[in-house]
TORVOSE-854484 format. One record per atom (N, C-alpha, C): atom name; x, y, z; residue in three letters. Coordinates in steps of 0.1 Angstrom, whole numbers, plus 5000, padded with zeros to 4 digits. Each point is the difference from the previous one (the first is absolute). Layout:
 site    x    y    z code
   CA    X    Y    Z  ALA
...
END
This chain:
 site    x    y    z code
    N 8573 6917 4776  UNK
   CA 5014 5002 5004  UNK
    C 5007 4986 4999  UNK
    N 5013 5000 4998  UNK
   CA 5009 4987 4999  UNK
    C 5004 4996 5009  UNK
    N 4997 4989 5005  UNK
   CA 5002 4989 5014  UNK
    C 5019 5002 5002  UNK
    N 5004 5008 5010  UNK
   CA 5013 5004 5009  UNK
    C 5002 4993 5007  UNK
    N 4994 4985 5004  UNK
   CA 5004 4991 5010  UNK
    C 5015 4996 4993  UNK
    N 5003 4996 4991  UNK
   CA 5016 4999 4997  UNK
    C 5007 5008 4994  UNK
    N 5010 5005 5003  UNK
   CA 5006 5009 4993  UNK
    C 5013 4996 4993  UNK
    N 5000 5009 4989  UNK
   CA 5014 4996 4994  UNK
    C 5009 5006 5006  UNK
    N 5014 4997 5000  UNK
   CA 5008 5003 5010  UNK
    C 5008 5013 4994  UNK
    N 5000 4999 4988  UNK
   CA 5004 5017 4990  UNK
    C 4992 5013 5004  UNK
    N 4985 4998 5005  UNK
   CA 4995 5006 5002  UNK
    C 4999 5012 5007  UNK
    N 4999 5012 4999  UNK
   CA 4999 5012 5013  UNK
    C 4987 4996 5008  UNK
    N 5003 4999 5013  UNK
   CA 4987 5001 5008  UNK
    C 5005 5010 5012  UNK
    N 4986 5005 5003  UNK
   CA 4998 5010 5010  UNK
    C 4989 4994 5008  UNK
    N 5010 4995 5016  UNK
   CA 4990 5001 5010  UNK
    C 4997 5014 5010  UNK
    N 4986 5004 5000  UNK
   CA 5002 5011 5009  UNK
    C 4986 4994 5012  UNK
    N 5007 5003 5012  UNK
   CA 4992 4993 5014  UNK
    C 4989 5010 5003  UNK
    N 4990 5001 5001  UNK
   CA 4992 5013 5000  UNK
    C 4995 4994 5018  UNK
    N 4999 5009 5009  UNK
   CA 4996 5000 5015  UNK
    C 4983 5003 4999  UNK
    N 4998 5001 5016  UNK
   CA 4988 5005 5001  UNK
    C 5000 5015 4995  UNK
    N 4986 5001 4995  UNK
   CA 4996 5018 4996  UNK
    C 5008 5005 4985  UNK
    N 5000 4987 4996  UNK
   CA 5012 4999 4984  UNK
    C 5013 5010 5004  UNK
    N 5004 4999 5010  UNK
   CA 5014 5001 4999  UNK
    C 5012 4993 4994  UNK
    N 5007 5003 4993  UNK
   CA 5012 4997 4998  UNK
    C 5010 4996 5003  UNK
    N 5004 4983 5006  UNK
   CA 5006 5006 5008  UNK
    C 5016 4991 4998  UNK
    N 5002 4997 4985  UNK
   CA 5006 4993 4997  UNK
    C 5003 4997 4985  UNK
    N 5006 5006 4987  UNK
   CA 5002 4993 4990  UNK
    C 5015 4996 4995  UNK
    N 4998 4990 4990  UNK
   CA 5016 4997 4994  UNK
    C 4996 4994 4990  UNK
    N 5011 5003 4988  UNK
   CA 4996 4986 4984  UNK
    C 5015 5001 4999  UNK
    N 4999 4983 4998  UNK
   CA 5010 4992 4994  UNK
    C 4996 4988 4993  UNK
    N 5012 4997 4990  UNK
   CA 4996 4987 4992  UNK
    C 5002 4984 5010  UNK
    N 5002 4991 4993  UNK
   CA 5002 4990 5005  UNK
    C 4989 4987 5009  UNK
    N 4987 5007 5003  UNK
   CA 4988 4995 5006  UNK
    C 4996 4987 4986  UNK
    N 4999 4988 5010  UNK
   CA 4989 4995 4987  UNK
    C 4990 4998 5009  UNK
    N 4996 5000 5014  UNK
   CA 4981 5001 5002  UNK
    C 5000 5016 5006  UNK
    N 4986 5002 5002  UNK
   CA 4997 5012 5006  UNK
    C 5002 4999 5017  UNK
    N 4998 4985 4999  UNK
   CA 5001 5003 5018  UNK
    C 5018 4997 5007  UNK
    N 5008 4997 4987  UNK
   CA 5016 5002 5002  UNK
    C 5004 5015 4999  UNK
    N 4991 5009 4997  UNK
   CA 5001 5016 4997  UNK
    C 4993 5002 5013  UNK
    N 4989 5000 5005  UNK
   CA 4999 5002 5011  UNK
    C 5006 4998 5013  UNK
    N 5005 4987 5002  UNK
   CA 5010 4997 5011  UNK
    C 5011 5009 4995  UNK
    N 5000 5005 4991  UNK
   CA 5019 5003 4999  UNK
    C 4995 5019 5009  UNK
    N 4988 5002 4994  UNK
   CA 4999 5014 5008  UNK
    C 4999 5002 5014  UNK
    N 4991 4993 5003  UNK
   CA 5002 4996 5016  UNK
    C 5007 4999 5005  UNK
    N 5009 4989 4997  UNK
   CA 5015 5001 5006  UNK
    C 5008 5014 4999  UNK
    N 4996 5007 4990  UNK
   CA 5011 5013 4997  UNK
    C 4990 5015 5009  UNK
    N 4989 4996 5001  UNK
   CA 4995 5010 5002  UNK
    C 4996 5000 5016  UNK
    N 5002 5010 5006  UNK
   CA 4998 5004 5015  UNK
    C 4986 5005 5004  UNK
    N 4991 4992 4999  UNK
   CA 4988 5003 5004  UNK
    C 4996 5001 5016  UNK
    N 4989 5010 5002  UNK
   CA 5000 4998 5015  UNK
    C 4979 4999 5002  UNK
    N 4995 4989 4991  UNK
   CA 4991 4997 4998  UNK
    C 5002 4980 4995  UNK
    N 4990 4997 5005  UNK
   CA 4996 4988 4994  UNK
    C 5000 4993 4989  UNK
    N 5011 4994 4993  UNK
   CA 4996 4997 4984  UNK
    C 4983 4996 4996  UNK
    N 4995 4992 5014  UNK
   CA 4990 4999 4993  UNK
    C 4988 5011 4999  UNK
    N 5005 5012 5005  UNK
   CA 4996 5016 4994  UNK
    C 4999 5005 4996  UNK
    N 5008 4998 4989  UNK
   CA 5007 5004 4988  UNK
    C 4994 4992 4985  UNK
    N 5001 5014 4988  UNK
   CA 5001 4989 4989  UNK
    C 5006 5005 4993  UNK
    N 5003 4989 4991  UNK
   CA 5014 5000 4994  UNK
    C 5000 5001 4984  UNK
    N 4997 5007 4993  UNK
   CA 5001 5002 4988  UNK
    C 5011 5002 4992  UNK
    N 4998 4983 4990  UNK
   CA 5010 5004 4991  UNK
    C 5000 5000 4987  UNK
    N 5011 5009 4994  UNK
   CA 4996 5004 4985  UNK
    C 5010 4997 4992  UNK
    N 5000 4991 4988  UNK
   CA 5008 4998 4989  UNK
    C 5007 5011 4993  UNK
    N 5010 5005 5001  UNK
   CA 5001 5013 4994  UNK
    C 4998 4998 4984  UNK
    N 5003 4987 4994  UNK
   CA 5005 4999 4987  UNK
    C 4988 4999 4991  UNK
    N 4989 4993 5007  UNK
   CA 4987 5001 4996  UNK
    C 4989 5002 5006  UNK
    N 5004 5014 5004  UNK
   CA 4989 5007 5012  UNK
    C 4990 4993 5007  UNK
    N 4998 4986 5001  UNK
   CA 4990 4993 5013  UNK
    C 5004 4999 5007  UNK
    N 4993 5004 5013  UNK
   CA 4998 5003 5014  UNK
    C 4992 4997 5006  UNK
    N 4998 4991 5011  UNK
   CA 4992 4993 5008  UNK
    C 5002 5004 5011  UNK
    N 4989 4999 5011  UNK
   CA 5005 4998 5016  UNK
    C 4990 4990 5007  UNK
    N 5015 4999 5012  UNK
   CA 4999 4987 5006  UNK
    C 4998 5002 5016  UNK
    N 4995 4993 5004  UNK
   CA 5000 4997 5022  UNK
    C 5005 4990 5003  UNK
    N 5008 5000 5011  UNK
   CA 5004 4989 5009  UNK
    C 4988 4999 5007  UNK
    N 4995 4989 5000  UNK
   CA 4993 4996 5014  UNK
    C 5004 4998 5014  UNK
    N 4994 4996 5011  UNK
   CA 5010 5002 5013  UNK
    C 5006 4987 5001  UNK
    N 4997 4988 4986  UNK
   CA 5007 4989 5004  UNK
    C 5012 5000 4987  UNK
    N 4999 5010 4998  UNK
   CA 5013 5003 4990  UNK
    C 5001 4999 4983  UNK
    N 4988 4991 4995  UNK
   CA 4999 4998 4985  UNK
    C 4993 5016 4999  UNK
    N 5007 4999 4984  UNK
   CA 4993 5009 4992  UNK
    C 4990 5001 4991  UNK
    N 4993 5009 4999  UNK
   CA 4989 5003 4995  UNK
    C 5000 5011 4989  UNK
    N 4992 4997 4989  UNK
   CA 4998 5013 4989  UNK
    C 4987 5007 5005  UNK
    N 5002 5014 4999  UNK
   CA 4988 5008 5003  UNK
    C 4992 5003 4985  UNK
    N 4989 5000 5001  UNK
   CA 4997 4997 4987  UNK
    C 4992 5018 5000  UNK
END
């Protein structure tokens, strides 16, 4: 897969927050992101969770060139790719 750590800002991306028990509990795509963890903050802030970010993971997907990665917050805040 193609390294999503920077994105072009033309781009469609889709973050969707997945909870415990792979719930759902959160998506949006919009252009304008150039890193993945500028797309992540932007959902967090928009999204109303009533769980832990660092409980969550966060998968996101290029719409324009279908790669898709997911990621964790750790409990001291950086992000992580899940491999």
């Amino acid at each position: 897969m193609e390294n999503i750590e920077s994105l072009n800002p033309k781009d469609e991306i889709t973050v969707t927050i997945w909870g415990p028990e792979n719930s759902r509990l959160y998506q949006s795509t919009n252009t304008g992101y150039h890193t993945v963890e500028g797309a992540i903050r932007e959902a967090l802030t928009n999204a109303v969770l009533i769980v832990k970010p660092e409980d969550c993971l966060f998968e996101i997907t290029n719409t324009n060139t279908f790669a898709s990665h997911t990621y964790r917050l750790t409990a001291d805040g950086k992000l992580t790719q899940m491999l």
